[in-house]
VORO-943456 format. One record per residue (C-alpha): residue number from 0; residue in one letter; x, y, z. Coordinates in Angstrom, 2 decimals, decimal comma. Last residue first. Layout:
% VORO-943456
- num residuo c1 c2 c3
- NUM A X Y Z
...
//
This chain:
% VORO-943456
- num residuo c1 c2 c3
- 309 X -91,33 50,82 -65,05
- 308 X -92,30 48,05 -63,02
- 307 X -92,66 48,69 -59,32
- 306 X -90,28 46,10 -56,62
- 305 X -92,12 45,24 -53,98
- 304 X -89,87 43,20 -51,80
- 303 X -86,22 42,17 -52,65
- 302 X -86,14 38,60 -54,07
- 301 X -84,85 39,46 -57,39
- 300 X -82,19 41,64 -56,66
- 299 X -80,14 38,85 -54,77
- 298 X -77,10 41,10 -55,40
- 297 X -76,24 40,46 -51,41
- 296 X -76,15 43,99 -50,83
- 295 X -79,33 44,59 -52,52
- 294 X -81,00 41,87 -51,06
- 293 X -79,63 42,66 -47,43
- 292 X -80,99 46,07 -48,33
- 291 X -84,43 44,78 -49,15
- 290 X -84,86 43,12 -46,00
- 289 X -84,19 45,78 -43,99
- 288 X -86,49 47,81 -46,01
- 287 X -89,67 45,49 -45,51
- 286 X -88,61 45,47 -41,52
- 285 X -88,05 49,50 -41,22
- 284 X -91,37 50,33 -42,20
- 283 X -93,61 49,50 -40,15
- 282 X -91,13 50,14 -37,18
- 281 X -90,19 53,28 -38,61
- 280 X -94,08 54,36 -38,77
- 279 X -94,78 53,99 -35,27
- 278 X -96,74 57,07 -34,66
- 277 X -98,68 56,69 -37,79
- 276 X -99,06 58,57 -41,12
- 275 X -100,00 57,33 -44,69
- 274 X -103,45 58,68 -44,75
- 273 X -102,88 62,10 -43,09
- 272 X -102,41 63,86 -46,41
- 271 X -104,04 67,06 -44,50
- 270 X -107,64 66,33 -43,31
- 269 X -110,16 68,14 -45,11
- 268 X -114,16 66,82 -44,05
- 267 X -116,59 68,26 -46,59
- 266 X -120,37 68,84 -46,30
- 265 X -119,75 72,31 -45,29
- 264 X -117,86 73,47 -48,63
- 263 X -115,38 76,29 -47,44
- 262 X -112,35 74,88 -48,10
- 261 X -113,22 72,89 -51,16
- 260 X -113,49 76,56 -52,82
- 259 X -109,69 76,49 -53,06
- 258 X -108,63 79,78 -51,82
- 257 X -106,31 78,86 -49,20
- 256 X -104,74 76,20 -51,70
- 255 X -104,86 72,50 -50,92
- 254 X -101,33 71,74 -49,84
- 253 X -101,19 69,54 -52,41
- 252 X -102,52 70,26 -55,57
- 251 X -104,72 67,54 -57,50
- 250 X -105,99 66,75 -53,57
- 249 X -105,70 64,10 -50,82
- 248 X -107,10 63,34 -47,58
- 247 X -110,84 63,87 -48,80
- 246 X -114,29 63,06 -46,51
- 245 X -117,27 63,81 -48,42
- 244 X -120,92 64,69 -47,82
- 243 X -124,73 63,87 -48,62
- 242 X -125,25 63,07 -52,25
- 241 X -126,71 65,23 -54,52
- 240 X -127,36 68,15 -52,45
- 239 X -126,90 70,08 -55,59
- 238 X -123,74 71,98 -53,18
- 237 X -122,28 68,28 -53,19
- 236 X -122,83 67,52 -56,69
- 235 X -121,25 70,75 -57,96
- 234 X -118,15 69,88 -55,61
- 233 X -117,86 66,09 -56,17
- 232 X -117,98 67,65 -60,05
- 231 X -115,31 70,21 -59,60
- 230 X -112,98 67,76 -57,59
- 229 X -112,78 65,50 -60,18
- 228 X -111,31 62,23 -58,35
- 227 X -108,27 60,09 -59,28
- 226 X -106,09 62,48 -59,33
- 225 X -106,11 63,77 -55,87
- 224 X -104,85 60,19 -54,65
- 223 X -105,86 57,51 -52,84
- 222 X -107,89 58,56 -49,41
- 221 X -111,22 59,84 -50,98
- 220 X -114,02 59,29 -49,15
- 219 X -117,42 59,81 -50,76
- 218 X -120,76 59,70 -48,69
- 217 X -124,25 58,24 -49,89
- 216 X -127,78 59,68 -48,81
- 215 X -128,07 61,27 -51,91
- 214 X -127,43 57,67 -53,53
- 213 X -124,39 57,72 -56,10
- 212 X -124,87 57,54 -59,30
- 211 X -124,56 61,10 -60,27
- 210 X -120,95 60,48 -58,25
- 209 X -120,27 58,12 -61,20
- 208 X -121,23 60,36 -63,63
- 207 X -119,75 63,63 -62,71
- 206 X -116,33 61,87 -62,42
- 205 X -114,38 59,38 -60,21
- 204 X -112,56 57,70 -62,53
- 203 X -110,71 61,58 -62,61
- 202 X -107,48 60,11 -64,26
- 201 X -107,77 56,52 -63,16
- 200 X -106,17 54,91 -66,35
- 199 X -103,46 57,32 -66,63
- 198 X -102,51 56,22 -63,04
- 197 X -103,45 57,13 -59,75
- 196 X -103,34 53,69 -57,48
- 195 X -107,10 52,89 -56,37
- 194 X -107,97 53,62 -52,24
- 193 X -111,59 55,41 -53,06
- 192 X -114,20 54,43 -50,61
- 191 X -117,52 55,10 -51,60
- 190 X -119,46 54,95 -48,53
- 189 X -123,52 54,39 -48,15
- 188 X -122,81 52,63 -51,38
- 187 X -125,21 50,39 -53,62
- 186 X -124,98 53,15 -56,70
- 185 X -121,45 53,28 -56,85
- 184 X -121,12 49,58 -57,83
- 183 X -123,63 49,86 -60,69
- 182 X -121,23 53,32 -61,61
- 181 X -118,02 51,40 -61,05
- 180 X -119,26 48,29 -63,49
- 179 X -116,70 48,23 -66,55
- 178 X -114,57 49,12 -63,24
- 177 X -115,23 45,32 -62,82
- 176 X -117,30 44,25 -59,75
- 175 X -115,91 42,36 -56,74
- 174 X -117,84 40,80 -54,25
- 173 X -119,34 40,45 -50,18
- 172 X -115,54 41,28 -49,30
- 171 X -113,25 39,70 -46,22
- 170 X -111,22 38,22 -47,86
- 169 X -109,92 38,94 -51,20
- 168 X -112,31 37,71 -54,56
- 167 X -109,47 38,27 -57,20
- 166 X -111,42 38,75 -60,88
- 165 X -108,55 42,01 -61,23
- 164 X -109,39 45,09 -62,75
- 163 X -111,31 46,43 -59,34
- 162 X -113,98 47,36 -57,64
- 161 X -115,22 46,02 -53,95
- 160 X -117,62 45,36 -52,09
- 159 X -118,08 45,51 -48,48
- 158 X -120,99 44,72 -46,00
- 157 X -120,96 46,27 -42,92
- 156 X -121,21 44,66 -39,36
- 155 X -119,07 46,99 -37,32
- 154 X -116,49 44,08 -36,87
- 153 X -117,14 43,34 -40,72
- 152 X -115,11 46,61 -41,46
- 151 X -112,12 45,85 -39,76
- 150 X -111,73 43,10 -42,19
- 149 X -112,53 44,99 -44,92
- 148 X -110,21 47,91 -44,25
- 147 X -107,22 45,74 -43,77
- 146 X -108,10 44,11 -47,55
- 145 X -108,70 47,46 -48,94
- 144 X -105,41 48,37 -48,02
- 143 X -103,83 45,31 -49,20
- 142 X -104,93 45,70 -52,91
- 141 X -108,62 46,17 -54,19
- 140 X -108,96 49,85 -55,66
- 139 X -112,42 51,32 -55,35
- 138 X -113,41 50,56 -51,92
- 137 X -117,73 50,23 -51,98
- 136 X -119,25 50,07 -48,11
- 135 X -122,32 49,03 -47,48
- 134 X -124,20 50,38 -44,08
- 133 X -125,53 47,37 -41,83
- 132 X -123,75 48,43 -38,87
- 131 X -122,24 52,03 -39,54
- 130 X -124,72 53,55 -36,96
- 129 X -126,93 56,57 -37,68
- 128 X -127,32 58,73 -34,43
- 127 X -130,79 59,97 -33,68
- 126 X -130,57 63,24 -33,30
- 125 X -129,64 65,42 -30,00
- 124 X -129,36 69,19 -29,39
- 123 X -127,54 71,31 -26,12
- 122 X -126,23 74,08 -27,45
- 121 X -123,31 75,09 -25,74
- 120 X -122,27 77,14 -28,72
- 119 X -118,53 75,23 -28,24
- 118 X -120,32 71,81 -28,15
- 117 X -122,99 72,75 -30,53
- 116 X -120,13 73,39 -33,02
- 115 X -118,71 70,19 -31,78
- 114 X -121,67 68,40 -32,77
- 113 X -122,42 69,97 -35,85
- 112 X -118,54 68,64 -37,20
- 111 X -119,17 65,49 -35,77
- 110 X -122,60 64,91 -38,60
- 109 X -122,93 60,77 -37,04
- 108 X -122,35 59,75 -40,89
- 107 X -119,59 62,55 -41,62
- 106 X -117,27 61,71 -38,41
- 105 X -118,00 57,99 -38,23
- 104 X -117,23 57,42 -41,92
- 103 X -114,19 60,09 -41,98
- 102 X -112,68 58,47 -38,58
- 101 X -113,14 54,71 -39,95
- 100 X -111,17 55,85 -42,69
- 99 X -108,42 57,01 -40,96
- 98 X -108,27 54,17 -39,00
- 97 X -108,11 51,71 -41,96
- 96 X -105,27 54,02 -43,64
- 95 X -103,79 53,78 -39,94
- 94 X -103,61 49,91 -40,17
- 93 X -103,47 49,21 -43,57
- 92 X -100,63 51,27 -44,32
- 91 X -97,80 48,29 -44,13
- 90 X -98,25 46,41 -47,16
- 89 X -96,78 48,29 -49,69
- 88 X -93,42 49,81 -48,68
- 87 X -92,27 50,65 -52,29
- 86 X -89,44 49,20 -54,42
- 85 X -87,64 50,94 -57,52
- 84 X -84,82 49,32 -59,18
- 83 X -82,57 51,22 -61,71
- 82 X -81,96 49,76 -65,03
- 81 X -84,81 51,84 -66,68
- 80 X -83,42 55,05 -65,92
- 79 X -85,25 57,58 -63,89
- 78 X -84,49 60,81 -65,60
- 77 X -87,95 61,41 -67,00
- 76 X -89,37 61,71 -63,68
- 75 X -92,84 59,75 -63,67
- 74 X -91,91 56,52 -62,18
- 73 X -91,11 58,86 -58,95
- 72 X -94,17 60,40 -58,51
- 71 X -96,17 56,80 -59,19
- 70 X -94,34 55,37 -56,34
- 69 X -97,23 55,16 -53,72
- 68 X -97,12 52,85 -51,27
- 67 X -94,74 54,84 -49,60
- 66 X -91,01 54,73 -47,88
- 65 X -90,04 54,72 -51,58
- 64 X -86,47 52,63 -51,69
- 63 X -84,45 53,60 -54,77
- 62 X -81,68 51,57 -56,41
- 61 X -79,30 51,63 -58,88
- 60 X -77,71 54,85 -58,56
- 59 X -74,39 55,94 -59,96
- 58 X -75,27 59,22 -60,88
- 57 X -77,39 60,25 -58,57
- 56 X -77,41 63,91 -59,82
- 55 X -79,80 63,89 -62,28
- 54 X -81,98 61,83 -60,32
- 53 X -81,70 64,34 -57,25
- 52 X -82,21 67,42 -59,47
- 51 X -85,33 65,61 -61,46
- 50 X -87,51 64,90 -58,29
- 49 X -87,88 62,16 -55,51
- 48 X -88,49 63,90 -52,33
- 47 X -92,59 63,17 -53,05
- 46 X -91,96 59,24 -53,27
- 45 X -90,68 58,67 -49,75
- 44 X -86,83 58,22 -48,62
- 43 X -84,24 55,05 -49,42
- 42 X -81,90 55,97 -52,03
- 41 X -79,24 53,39 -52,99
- 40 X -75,71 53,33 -55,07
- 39 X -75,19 56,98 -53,57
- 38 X -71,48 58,60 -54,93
- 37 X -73,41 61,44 -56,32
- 36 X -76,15 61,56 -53,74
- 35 X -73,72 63,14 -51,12
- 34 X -74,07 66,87 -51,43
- 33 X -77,84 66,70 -52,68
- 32 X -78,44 64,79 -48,76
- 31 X -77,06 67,84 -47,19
- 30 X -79,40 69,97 -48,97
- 29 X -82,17 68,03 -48,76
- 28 X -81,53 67,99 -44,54
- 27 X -83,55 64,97 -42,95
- 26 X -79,88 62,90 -43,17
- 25 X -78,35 59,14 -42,91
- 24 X -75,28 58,26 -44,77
- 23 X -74,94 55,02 -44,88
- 22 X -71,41 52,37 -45,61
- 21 X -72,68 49,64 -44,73
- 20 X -70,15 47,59 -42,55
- 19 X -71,88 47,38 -39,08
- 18 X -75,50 46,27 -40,92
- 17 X -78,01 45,06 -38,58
- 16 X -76,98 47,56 -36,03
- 15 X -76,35 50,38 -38,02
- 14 X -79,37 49,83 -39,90
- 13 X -81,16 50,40 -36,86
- 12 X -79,36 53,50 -35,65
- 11 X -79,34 55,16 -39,59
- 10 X -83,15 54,43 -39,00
- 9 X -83,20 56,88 -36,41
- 8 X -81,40 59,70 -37,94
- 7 X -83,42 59,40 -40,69
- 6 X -86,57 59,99 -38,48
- 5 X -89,29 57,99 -39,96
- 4 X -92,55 60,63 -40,79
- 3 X -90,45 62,62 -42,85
- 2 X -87,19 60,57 -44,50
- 1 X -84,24 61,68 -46,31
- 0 X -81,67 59,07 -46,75
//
């Protein structure tokens, strides 16, 4: 078990507890971990410590736990075999995706950035300061995520729609368009919210058109995945004054190169793959992969908790 954000060490304590005879081997050391995944039946660590060396290697796996939403990284290593069952944590980043977003609207609507230059300038300037109430927000991608996001959204009185494949109407949102529809969607948004899985069918969804529909006075947030977005057009559109800023948490190459003109743009807000993070991730997670492993040990495979095709 290799973990980041949940301490391996610490989740070897709780799965100690609720499982005395398991025979785990708990580490936050790759190499350590590459010396034992040959005997593993089970991998539980997040998507991006997935890669061809460990699959190769694991050769008597037949289960991995992703301690992300995202599992899309592992689906595409060509040594995943098709008997081996992947589950994710989905369901338990609402709270501090939510957050994060909430941040990126606040900080780009209110201009944050301008106020803490003035702050260390000690330049003493006021604006009137635009309030979310009333703003529409459009989340492109409709699964649990949006659904925590929406419902802290209506406390600041917004209105939310959503986009998506599916005809599900989830609580909390005004109404779903088709993506058939993304660029009639994209033109109602004060934010664009972008929370859809990366697949082939999202490859830059997010292109020169849709953000050409966008308002000038609309912001982008992008807090799915790099892929989903071309980066050239947000920033062509962005310098064109096109629409009015962007808030991005993930990139097409992560860490975002020094030199990546992104950097420098003044209308964008960087944070660093923050999304996913909290300060009680473990105990997030820990209950969905509990559950899981008593599955697994119990051979009840087909009750264990978000299990990914592939």
């Amino acid at each position: 078990i290799g973990t980041q954000e949940a301490d391996a060490h610490a989740f070897e304590d709780l799965a100690a507890r609720d499982f005395p005879a398991l025979d785990l081997y708990a580490t936050n050391d790759r190499s350590a971990a590459m010396a034992h995944v040959a005997d593993a039946e089970g991998i539980i660590a997040h998507h991006f410590q997935f890669d061809e060396a460990l699959l190769q290697s694991a050769t008597k796996l037949r289960w991995i736990q992703s301690l992300t939403t995202g599992t899309d990284g592992i689906l595409a290593l060509p040594s995943l075999r098709p008997d081996v069952i992947v589950t994710s944590t989905r369901g338990m980043h609402g709270p501090q995706m939510s957050e994060l977003v909430f941040l990126q609207m606040l900080a780009l609507s209110r201009r944050f950035s301008f106020i803490q230059r003035n702050q260390r300038e000690k330049h003493w300037i006021r604006w009137p300061q635009p309030l979310l109430m009333n703003k529409t927000i459009v989340i492109v991608g409709v699964g649990k995520i949006a659904e925590a996001l929406a419902s802290r959204c209506a406390c600041f009185g917004m209105t939310v729609y959503g986009v998506s494949q599916s005809a599900r109407m989830p609580p909390g949102f005004r109404g779903v368009y088709g993506r058939a529809q993304l660029a009639q969607a994209a033109a109602m948004a004060d934010f664009l919210v972008l929370l859809v899985p990366y697949t082939s069918d999202t490859e830059s969804l997010i292109d020169a058109r849709i953000i050409e529909a966008m308002k000038p006075s609309g912001f982008l947030i992008n807090v799915a995945r790099g892929g989903v977005l071309d980066e050239g057009a947000l920033l062509e559109a962005l310098r064109n004054r096109k629409i009015a800023g962007a808030a991005l948490d993930v990139f097409r190459e992560t860490p975002l190169p020094p030199e990546d003109p992104l950097w420098a743009e003044e209308q964008i807000i960087i944070t660093p793959m923050l999304g996913g993070m909290s300060d009680i991730y473990l105990d997030q997670a820990y209950p969905i992969v509990r559950d899981n492993l008593q599955y697994f040990l119990t051979g009840d495979t087909r009750s264990m908790h978000n299990v990914v095709e592939h």
